[in-house]
C-alpha positions in Angstrom: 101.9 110.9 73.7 100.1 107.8 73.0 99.9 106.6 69.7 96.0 106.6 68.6 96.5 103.1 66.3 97.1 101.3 69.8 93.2 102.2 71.3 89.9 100.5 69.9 87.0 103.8 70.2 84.0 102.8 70.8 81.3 105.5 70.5 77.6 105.0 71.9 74.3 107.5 72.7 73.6 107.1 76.3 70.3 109.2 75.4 69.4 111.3 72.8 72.3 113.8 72.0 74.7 112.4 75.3 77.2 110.9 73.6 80.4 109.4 75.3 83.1 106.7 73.5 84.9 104.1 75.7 88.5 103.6 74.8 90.7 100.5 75.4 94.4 99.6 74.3 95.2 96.3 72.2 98.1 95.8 73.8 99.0 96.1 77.5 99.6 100.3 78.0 101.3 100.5 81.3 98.2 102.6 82.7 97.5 101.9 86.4 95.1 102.8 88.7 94.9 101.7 92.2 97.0 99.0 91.9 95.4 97.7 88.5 96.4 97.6 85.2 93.4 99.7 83.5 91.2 97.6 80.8 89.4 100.9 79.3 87.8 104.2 80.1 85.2 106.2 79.1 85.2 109.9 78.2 84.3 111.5 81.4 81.8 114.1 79.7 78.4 114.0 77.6 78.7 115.4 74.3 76.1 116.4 71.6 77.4 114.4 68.8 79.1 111.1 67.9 82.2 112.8 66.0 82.3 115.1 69.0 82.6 112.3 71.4 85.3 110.3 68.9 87.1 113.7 69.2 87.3 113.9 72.3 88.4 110.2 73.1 91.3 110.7 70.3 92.5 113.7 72.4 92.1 111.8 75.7 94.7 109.7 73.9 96.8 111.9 73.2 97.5 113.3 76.6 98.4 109.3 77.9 
């Protein structure tokens, strides 16, 4: 489990109620995909709030 104080959340309205939030480590987190050490990700679905989408990031967190 990955400890939230490590990720920056960004939130942002991709239209009116389709929010996602980007999340990126300050320090180097060992993620990798394809060969790559990952920068960030985005939440992978639209939600209808802001706190919805910062919840949702926080538990994305918690399952690295």
């Amino acid at each position: 489990m990955a400890d939230k104080s490590q990720f920056s959340i960004v939130t942002y309205q991709r239209s009116p109620g389709h929010w996602r939030a980007a999340i990126t480590p300050f320090a180097h987190s060992g993620l990798f995909m394809r060969g790559r050490t990952t920068a960030s990700f985005v939440t992978p679905d639209d939600y209808a709030s802001e706190s919805d989408a910062m919840m949702a990031a926080e538990q994305a967190i918690r399952k690295l």
